[in-house]
Every structure is written in C-alpha cells, then in structure tokens.
N, C-alpha and C positions, 0 to 999 in steps of 0.2 A: 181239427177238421174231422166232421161227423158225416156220417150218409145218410141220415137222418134227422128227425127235427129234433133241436136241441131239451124238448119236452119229453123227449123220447128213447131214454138211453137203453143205449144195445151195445152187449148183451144186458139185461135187464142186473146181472146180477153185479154189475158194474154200476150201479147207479150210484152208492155212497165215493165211488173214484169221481165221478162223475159233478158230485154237488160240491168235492174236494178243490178239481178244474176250477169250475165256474167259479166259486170263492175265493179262488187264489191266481187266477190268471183268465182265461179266454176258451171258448168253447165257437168254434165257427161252423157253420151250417149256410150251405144255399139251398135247403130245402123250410119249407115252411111249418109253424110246428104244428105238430100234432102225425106230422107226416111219419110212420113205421120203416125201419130198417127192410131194406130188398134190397137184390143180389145184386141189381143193373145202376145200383145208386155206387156203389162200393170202387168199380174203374172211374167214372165220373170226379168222385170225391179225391180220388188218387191224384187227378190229372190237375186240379190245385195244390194236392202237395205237392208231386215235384216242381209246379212253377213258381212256386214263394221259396224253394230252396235253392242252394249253389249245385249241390248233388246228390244222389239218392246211394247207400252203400247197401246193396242185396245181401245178406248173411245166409239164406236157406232159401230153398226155391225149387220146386219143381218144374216139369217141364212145360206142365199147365197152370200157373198160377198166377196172381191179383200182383206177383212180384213183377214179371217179366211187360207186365203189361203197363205196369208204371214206370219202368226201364225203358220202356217205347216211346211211351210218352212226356219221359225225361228227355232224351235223344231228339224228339221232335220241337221241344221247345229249346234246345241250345244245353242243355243240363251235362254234369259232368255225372258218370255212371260207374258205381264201382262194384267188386265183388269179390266174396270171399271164396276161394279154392276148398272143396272138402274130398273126403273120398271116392274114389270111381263105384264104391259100391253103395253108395246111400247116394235115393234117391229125391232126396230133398238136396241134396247137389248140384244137381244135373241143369239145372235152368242157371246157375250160379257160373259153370264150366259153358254152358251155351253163351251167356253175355260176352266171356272173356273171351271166347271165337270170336266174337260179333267185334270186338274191340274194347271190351270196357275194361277198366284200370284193375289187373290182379290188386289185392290188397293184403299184404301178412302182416303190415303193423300200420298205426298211424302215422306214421313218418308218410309211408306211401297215399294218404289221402293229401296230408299238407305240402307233399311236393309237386301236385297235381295242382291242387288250389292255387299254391305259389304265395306272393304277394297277398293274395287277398283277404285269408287270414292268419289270425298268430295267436298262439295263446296268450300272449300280452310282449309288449315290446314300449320300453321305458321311455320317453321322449317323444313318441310318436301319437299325438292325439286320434289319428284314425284309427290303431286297431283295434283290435275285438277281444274284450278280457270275457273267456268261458269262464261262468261259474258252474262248479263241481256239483253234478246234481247229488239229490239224496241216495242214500244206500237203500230207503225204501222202494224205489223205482227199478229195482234189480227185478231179475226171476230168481226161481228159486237155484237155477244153474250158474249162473254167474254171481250168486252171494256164495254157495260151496265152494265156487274157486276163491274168491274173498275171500272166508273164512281160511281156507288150506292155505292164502299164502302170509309169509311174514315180512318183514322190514329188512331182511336176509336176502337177495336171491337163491330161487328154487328151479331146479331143474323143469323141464316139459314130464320127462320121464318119473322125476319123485309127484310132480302134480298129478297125472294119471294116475300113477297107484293111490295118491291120498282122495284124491274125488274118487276114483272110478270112472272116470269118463272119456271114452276113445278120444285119440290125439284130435280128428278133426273137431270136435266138436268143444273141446276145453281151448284150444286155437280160436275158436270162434271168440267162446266167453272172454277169451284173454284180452281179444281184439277190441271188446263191446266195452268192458273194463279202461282198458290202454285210452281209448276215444273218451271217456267219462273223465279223465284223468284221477283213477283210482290205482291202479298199476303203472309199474312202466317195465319195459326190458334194460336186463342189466346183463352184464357177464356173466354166464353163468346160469342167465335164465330170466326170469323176472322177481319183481318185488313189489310188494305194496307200498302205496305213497299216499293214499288217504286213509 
C-alpha cells in the first residue's frame, strides 16, 4: 500500500525494491498514476493498512508521528493495537508508552501478540484446515539492525546481556530487533536467553 501512484515510487531510490514488489506480489495504490508522493496522502494510505489488518504492532514512535495516527485509526475501525515498551529516555518511545496509557497490548515477545489474537491465528496447527501456515520471510527484508542481532546469535541460547556487548546495541533497542526477529520466526526465546531458529 503506496501514497502515491504506483508509477511513481517514493523514495525514488526505492524504485528497483519497488519493480521487485510488482513482479513478485502486489503494489496497491488509491491514487491514480502519475500522481507524486505528499505528506497528506501518507495518514490516508495508513488508514487502509490498519483496515486489511487484524492489528497494528508500534515498535518506535514519537509523540508526533504517522504511528500514533494509525493507532487511532486502528482503534476506530475495531483493530487490535500493540506496542513495544523502550526506554524513558529515547524519545522515539514516548508515543510507544503513550498507546500503552491509552490501553494498547504492552508487547515483550510474541507469545503476547498471539495471546491477544487468540484463536484466530496459529503458526500452523496439524488437522485443522482453517489455520494460517506463516511463511518465514527472507533474511533480505531485515535492516541492517536486526540482521547484526542475526548474525551475533547462534543455535545455543545467548544471554540479553552477552547480545548487547556482541551488537553494541542498548537493551531497548536489541529488544526491539529481537522482537521483529521472534515475529518473523527467525529466533525464539529460550532459557537462558534466545536462539536462532532460521
């Protein structure tokens, strides 16, 4: 889902991700082509994601941002809202700790999305024709922050504390990636810490 016309990829320097999409799945636009990326198209375009979704999960967010406003208008269409806790002193947090005020699902691992979901989804469940088998997206679709934790973990579980010294990355924010990772089904948590599983 674009805020622009699908002739028209933004940022421009996205355009080979871009022609990747279209060739290999779906590119959706309610604007017509030719039509250029602006700022007032970007909440609009949002308010179709959250409505083709079950829930929206906030990972970083200010107090003024394109997040909370699709938090809003998750909440106004029935949506389930979740968010990740980071620290009181980063302020790409702050809108993150404001949802959870408001009421939305604290989130430290996936377990806490799927027990919200309930029933409705499962990463697969043997006999049951209705449920929903995730496929494991590629490792190309990472950032470059969440392949470093990748990389740094093994098939072993690793402590929070040995992962921060090996990335370098303050607790909340290696939490995060662990989080983005665990959802992907590329980690999981284990005694002792987590581990890689893809």
């Amino acid at each position: 889902m674009i805020g622009n016309g699908v002739d028209k990829p933004y940022p421009y320097r996205h355009r080979t991700l871009s022609e990747r999409i279209a060739g290999e799945g779906v590119i959706v636009s309610e604007y017509p082509p030719g039509t250029s990326a602006k700022a007032g198209h970007f909440p609009r375009r949002n308010r179709i994601i959250s409505g083709l979704s079950r829930g929206i999960l906030v990972v970083e967010a200010g107090l003024k941002s394109g997040s909370l406003i699709t938090a809003r208008l998750a909440l106004e269409q029935g949506r389930e809202v979740f968010a990740i806790p980071g620290s009181v002193h980063n302020p790409l947090a702050r809108g993150c700790h404001h949802l959870i005020r408001q009421g939305a699902k604290l989130v430290e691992t996936v377990d806490d999305i799927c027990e919200e979901l309930g029933g409705w989804w499962t990463s697969q469940n043997e006999g049951d024709s209705s449920s929903v088998i995730m496929k494991r997206p590629a490792t190309e679709g990472l950032d470059s922050r969440e392949i470093a934790v990748l990389e740094a973990l093994g098939y072993d579980p690793q402590s929070t504390d040995d992962l921060c010294s090996v990335t370098g990355l303050p607790a909340d924010q290696l939490m995060q990636s662990l989080l983005l990772l665990e959802l992907q089904g590329l980690v999981d948590s284990a005694p002792g810490g987590f581990q890689r599983i893809g």
